[in-house]
C-alpha positions as CSV (number, residue, x, y, z in Angstrom):
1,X,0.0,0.0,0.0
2,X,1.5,3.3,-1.1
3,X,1.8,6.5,0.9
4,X,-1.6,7.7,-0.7
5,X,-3.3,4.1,-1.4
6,X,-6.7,3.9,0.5
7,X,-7.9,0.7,1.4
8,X,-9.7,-1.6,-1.5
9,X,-13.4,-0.6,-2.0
10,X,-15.1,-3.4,0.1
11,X,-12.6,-2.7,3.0
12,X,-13.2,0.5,2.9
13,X,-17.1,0.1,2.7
14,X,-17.1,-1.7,5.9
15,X,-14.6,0.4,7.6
16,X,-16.3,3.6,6.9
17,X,-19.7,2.0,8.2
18,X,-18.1,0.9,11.3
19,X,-16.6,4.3,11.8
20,X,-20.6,6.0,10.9
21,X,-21.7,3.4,13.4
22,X,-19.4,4.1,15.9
23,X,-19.7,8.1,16.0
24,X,-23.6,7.5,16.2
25,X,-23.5,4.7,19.3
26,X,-20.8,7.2,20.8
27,X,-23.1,10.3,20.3
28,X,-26.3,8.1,21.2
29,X,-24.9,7.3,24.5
30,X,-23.8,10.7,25.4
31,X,-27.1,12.6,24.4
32,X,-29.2,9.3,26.6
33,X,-27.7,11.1,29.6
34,X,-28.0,14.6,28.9
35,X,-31.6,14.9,30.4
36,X,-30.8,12.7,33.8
37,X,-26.9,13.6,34.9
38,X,-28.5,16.9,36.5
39,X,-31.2,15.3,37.9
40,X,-29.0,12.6,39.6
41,X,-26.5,15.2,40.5
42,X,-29.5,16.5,42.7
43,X,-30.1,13.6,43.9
44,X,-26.4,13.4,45.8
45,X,-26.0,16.3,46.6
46,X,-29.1,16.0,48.5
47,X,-32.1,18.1,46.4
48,X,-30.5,21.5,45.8
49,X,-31.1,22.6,42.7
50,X,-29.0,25.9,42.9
51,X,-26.1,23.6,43.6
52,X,-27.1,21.7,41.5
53,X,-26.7,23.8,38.4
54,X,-23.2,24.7,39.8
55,X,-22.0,21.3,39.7
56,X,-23.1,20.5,36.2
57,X,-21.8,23.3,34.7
58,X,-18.2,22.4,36.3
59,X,-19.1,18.8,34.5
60,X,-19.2,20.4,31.7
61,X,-16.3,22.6,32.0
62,X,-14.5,19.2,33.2
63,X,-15.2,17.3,30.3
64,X,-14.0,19.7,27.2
65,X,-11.1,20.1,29.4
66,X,-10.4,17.1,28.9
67,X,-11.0,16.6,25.5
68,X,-8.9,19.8,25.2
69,X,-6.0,17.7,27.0
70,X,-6.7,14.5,25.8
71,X,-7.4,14.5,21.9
72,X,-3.7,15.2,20.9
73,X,-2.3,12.5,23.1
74,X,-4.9,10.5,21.2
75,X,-3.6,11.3,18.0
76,X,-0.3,11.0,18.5
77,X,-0.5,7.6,19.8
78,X,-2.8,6.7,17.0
79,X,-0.3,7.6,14.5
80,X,2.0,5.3,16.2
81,X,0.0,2.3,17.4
82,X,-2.3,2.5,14.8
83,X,-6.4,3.6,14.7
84,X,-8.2,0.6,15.3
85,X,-6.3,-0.1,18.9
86,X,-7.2,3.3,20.1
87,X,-10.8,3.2,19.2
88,X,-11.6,0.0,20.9
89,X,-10.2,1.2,24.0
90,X,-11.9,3.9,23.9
91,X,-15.0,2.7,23.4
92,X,-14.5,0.1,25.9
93,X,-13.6,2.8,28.2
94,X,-16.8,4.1,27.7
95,X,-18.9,1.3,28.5
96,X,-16.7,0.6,31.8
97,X,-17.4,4.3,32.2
98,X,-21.1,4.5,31.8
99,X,-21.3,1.3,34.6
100,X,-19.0,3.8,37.4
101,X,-21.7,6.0,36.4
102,X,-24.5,4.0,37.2
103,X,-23.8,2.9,40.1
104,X,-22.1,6.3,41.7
105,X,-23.5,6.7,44.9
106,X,-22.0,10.0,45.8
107,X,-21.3,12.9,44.1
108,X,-16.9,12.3,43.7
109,X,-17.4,9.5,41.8
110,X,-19.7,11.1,39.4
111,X,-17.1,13.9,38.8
112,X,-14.1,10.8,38.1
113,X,-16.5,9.4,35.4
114,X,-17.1,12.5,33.8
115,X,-13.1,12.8,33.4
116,X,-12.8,9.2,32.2
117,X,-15.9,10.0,29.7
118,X,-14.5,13.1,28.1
119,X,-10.7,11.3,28.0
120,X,-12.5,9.0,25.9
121,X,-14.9,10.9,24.0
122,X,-11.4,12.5,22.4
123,X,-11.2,9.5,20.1
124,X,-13.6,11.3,18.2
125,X,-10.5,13.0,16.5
126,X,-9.4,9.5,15.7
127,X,-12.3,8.8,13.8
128,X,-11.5,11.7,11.7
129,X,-8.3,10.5,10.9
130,X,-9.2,7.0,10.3
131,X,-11.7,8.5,7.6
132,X,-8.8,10.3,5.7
133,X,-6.7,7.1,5.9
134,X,-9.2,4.8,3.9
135,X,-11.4,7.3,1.8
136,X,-9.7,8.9,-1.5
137,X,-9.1,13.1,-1.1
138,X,-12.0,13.5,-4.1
139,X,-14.7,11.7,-1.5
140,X,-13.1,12.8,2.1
141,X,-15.4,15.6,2.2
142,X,-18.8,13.8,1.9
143,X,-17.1,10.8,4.4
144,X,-17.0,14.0,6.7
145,X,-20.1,14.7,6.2
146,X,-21.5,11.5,7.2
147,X,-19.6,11.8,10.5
148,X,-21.2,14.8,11.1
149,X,-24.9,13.4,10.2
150,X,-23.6,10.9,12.7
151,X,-23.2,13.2,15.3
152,X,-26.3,15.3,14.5
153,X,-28.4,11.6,14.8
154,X,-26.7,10.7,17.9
155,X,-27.9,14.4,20.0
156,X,-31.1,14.3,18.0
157,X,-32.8,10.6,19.3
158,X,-30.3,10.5,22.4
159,X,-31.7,12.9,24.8
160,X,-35.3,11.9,23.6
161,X,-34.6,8.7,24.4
162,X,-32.4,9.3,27.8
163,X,-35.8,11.3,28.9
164,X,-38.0,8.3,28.6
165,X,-35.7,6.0,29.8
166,X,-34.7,8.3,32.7
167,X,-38.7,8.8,34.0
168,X,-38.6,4.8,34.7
169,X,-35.4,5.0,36.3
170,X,-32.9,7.8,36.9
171,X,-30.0,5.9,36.3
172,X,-31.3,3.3,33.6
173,X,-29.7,5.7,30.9
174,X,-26.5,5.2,32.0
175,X,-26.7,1.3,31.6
176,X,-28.4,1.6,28.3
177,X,-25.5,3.9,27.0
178,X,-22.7,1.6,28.7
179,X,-24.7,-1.8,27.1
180,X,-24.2,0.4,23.5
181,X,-20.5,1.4,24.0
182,X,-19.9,-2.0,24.7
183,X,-21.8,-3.8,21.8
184,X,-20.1,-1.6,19.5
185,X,-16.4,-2.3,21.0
186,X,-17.6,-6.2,20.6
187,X,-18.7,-5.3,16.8
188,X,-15.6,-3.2,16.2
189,X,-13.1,-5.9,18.0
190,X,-14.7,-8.6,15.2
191,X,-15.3,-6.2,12.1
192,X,-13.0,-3.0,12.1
193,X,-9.1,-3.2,10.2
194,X,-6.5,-1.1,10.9
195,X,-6.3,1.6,8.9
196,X,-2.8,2.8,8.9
197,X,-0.2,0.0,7.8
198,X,3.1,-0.7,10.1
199,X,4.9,1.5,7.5
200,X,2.9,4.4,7.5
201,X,3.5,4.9,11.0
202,X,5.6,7.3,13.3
203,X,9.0,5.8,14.4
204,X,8.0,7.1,17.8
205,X,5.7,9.3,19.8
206,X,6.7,12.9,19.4
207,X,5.5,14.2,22.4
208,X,6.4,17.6,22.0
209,X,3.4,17.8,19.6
210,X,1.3,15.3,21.8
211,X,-0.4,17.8,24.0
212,X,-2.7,21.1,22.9
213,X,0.1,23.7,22.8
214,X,2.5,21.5,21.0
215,X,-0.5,20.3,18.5
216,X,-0.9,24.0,18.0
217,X,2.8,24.2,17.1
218,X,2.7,21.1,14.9
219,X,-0.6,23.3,13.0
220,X,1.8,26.2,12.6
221,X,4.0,23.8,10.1
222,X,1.5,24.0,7.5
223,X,0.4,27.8,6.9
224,X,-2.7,27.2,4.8
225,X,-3.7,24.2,7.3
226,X,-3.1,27.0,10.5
227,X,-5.5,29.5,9.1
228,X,-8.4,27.0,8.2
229,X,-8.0,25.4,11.9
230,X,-8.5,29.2,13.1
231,X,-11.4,29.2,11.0
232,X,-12.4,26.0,12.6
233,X,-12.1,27.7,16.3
234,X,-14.0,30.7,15.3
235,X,-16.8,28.6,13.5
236,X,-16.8,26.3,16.8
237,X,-16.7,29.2,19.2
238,X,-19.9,30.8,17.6
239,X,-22.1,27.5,17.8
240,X,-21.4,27.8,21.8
241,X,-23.9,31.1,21.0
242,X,-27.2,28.4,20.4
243,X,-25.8,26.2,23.5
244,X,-26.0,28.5,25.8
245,X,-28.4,31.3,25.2
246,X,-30.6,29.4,23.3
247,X,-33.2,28.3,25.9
248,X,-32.8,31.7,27.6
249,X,-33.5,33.4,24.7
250,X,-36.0,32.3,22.8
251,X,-37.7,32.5,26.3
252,X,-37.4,36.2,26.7
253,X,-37.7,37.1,23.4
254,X,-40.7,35.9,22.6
255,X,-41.8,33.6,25.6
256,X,-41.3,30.1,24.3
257,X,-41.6,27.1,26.7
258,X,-39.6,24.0,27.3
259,X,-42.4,22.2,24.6
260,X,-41.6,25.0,21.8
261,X,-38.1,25.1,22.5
262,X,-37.5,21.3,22.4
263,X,-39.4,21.4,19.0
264,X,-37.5,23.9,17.1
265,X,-34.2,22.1,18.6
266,X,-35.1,19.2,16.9
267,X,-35.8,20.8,13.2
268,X,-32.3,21.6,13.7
269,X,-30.7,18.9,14.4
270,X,-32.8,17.4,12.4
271,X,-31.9,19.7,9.3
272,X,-28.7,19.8,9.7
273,X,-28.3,15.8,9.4
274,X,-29.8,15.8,6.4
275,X,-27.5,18.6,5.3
276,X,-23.7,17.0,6.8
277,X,-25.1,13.6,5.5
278,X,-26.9,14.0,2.6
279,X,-26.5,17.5,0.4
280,X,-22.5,17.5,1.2
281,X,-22.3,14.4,-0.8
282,X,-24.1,15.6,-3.7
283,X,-23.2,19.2,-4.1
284,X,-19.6,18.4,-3.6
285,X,-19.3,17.4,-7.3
286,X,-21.0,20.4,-8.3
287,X,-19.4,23.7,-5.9
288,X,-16.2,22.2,-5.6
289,X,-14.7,22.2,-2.0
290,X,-13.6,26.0,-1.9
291,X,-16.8,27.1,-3.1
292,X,-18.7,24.8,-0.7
293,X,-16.8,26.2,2.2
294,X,-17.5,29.9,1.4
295,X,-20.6,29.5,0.8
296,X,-21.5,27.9,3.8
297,X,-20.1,30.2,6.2
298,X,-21.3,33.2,4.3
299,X,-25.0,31.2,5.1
300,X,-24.0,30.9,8.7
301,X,-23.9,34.9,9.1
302,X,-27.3,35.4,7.5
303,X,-28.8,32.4,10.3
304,X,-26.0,34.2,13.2
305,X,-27.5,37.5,11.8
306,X,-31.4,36.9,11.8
307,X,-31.0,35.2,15.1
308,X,-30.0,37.9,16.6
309,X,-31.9,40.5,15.0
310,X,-35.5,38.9,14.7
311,X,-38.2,40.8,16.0
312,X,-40.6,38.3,15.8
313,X,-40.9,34.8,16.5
314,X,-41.6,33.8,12.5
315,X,-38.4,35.9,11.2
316,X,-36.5,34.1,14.0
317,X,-37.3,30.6,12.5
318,X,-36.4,31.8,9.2
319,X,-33.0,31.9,10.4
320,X,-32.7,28.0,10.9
321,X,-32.4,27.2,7.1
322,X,-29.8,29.5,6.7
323,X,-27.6,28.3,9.6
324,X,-28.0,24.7,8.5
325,X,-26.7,25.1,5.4
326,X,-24.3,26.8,7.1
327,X,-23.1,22.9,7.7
328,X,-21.9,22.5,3.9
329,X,-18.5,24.2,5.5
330,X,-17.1,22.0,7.9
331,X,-17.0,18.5,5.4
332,X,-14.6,19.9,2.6
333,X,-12.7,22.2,5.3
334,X,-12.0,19.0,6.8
335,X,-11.4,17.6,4.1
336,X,-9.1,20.5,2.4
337,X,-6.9,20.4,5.9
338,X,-6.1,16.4,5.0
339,X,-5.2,16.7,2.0
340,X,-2.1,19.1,3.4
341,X,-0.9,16.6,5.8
342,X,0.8,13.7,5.4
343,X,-0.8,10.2,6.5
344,X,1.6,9.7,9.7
345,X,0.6,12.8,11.3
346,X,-3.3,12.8,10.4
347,X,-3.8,11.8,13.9
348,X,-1.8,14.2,15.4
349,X,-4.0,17.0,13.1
350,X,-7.2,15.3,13.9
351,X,-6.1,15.7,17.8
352,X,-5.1,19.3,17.7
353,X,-8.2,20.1,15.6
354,X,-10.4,18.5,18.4
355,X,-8.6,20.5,21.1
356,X,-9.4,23.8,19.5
357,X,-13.4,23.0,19.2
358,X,-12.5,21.5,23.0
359,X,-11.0,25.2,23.9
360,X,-13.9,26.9,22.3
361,X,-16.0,24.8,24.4
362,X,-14.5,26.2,27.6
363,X,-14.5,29.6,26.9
364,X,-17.5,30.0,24.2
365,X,-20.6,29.3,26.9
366,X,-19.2,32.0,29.5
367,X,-18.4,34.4,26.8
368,X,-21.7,34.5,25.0
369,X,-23.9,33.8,28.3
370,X,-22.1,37.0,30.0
371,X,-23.3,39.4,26.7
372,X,-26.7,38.1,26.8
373,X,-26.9,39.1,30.8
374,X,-25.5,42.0,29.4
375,X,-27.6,43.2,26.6
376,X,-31.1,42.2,28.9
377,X,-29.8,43.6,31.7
378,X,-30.3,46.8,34.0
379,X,-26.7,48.0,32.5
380,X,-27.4,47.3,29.2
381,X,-25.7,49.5,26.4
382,X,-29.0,49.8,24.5
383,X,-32.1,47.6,24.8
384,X,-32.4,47.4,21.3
385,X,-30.1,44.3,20.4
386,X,-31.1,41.4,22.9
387,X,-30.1,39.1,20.5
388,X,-26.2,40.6,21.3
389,X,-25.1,37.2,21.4
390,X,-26.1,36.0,17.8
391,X,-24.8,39.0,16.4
392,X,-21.1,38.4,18.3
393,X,-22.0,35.0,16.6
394,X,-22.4,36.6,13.0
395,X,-19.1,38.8,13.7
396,X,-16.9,35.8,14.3
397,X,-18.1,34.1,11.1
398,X,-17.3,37.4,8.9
399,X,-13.7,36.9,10.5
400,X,-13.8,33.3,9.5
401,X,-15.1,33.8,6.2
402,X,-12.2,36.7,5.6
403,X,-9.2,33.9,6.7
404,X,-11.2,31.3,4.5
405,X,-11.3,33.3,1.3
406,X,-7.8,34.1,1.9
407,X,-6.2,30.5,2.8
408,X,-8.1,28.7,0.2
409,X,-6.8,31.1,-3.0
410,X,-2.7,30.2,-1.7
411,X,-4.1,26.1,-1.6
412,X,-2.8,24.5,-4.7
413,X,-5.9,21.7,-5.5
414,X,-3.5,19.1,-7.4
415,X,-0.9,19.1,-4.5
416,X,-1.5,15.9,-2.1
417,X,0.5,17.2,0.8
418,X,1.8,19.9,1.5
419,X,5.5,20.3,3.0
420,X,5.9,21.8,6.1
421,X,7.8,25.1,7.1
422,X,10.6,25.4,9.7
């Protein structure tokens, strides 16, 4: 197998479905809990809901921190053990994870499972890389997408489910997530090759790049791969602008409930899984990956925009088709970055690309929760624009789109891999 050679076409077939699979189990599990962990969390600490709400944010705070750590180690000891090893233990991790979980009866051992659980979570950026070892450069972009339809099917029927499941039994979510992590290390132990041959791997671990500064170092190497992970960071750091005003907003803007709410949630996730997994793959041919990229982030200011600037509940929706389509971005920006790294240090990319959506996850919620209190508060600078935080969204994306349109005209589209500076 040559330095480019993906695997044959049934291999591949099998692989890439065991990688779809795994993503969505992953993704399943996690979104099963979401609607119980902060109603067990009450339940140790002893009914306070105020505490509560502390806790669970520091459990999210803990697990992207964690990711943020973790995904570069990840991917540097994927490129040099190979991808299959380090995605069955982490999916067995999981599972063993999920049963700590379950059967935590106080509140410390909660908080250990929640480090274990995003340590292993950052085999996500494994996943990536295993994609770009098996699929050919012309059709990494709609393999992408699929992983991201994966995702967006994982957090759409997951915390449905986790809320049924949780009104039998508080903590019957977490053994139905650990019974799936498991299954699929079973199926993945018996089905799943190894993507990346003996040969194609790193002599040794460099660990100077195998943690989030160094990763960040190994990104500066490639100039035109630097600026589109920037665009990655700004892209991720705007979505943390639905995560955590969302609810909030929506609320005092024009007085939805938890019913309304949970509905228009939905028809997003919903739409954008059929945009990742199904309209990536078929415009791809069509726009080309450059023109895919621009034009989706130029769509995700018009949703940021309209968001923020809706006066009425029907312009507001109008917004969600636009920042949907939005999704046609991320696919071929993946998929551009791969093609500019070479296949022993794909894991290593992969890992430092995962820590910057990691970092943008510790910062983004505080940032864009803190402008909302702002703009609706007693202080406020005007009380024209409580929709402050979409519109910090939409400014962010009009950086983004600025660095994309730039490092995409220097990328050459016939050059496999780009050598990197000094």
């Amino acid at each position: 197998m040559t330095e480019h050679e993906p695997l044959a076409h049934p291999r591949r077939s099998a692989a890439v479905l065991f990688v779809f699979v795994t993503v969505a189990i992953d993704m399943l599990a996690f979104g099963i809990i979401i609607p119980v962990l902060p109603h067990l969390i009450v339940e140790l600490i002893g009914g306070s809901i105020a505490k509560a709400a502390v806790w669970t944010s520091a459990f999210g705070t803990l697990f992207m921190l964690m990711q943020f750590v973790c995904s570069p180690i990840q991917g540097a000891l994927s490129d040099r053990f190979g991808r299959r090893t380090v995605i069955l233990i982490s999916s067995f991790g999981l599972g063993a994870d999920f049963i700590v979980m379950a059967l935590a009866p106080v509140l410390w051992l909660l908080f250990v499972g929640r480090v274990v659980s995003g340590i292993c979570a950052a085999s996500f950026s494994t996943a990536n890389a295993y994609i770009a070892d098996v699929t050919p450069r012309e059709k990494r972009a709609a393999a992408f997408g699929m992983l991201g339809g994966a995702f967006a099917i994982g957090f759409i029927v997951g915390p449905a489910l986790g809320g049924f499941l949780g009104h039998l039994w508080i903590r019957l979510p977490f053994w139905v997530a650990a019974g799936l992590s498991l299954v699929n290390f079973c199926y993945g132990f018996f089905v799943l090759p190894e993507s990346l041959p003996k040969e194609r791997r790193g002599a040794r671990i460099d660990w100077r790049h195998a943690n989030p500064i160094g990763s960040l170092v190994l990104l500066r190497r490639y100039p035109q791969v630097f600026a589109l992970a920037t665009v990655f960071f700004l892209l991720a750091l705007a979505q943390f602008s639905l995560n955590s005003t969302y609810v909030l907003y929506t609320d005092y803007r024009y007085g939805w409930g938890p019913q309304i709410v949970g509905y228009t949630l939905g028809l997003v996730g919903l739409c954008s899984g059929l945009v990742q997994a199904v309209l990536v793959r078929r415009w791809m041919p069509w726009l080309g990956e450059r023109r895919m990229i621009l034009s989706g982030v130029a769509l995700l200011i018009v949703g940021y925009a309209v968001f923020g600037l809706a006066p009425a509940a029907w312009t507001f929706l109008a917004g969600i088709p636009f920042l949907c389509l939005g999704g046609l971005a991320g696919p071929p920006a993946q998929s551009m970055i791969t093609h500019q790294v070479a296949s022993g240090e794909q894991g290593r990319l992969q890992g430092a690309l995962s820590s910057l959506q990691s970092l943008a996850g510790i910062f983004g919620p505080a940032l864009f929760a803190n402008v909302f209190a702002l703009f609706i508060g007693s202080h406020a600078p005007t009380r024209r624009l409580p929709g402050a935080a979409f519109v910090l969204a939409a400014a962010l994306v009009s950086v983004a789109l600025l660095l994309t349109v730039r490092a995409t005209r220097t990328i050459p589209t016939g050059r496999p891999v780009a050598e990197p500076t000094s």
